[in-house]
C-alpha positions in Angstrom: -42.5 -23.5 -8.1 -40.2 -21.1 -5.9 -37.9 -22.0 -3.4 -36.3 -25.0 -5.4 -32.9 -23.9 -5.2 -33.3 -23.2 -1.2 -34.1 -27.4 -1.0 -31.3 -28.9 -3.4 -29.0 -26.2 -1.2 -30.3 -28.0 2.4 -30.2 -31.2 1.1 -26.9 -31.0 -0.2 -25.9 -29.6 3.7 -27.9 -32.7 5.0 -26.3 -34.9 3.6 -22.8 -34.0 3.4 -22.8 -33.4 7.1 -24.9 -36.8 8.1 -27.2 -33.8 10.3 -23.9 -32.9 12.7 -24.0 -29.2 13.6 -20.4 -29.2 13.3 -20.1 -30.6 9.6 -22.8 -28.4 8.6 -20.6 -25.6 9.2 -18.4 -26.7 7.4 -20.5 -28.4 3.9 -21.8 -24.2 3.8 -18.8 -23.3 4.1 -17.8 -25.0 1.3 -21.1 -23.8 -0.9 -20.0 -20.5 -0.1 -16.6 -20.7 -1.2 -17.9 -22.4 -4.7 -20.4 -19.1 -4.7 -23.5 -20.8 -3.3 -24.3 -19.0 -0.3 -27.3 -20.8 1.1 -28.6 -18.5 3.2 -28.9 -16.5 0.7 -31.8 -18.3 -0.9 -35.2 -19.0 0.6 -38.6 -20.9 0.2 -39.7 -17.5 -1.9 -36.4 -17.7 -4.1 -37.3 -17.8 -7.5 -35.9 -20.8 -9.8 -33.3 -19.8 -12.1 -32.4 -22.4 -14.7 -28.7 -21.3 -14.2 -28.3 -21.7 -10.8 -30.2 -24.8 -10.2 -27.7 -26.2 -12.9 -24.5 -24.6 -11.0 -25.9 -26.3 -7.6 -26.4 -29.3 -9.6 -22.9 -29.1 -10.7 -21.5 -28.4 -7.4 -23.4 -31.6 -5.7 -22.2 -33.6 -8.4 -18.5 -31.7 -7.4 -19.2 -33.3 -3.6 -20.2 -37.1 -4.9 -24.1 -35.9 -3.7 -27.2 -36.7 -6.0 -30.0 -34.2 -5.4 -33.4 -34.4 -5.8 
């Protein structure tokens, strides 16, 4: 199932910015700066084991469970 990544990526945007543009900004910004660029990734994005763990990491990182 592709596009795995893409989700755990917006939810971890969601919810670290409560859905304020603003905050948004600035939880990519921080994805990006750990090496997770989320627009990078889309629904077609293939599931690699590694990176789903590294984005798991990172949410953990940010206090964020993810689904």
């Amino acid at each position: 199932m592709a596009g795995r990544i893409k989700r755990m990526l917006d939810e971890i945007v969601q919810k670290k910015s409560g859905g304020k543009p603003a905050l948004s900004n600035v939880a990519k910004t921080k994805l990006i700066l750990k090496g997770l660029d989320p627009d990078k990734f889309s629904a077609a994005s293939p599931d690699d084991p590694t990176i789903i763990a590294r984005v798991s990491a990172v949410a953990l990182e940010m206090g964020i469970t993810v689904s």
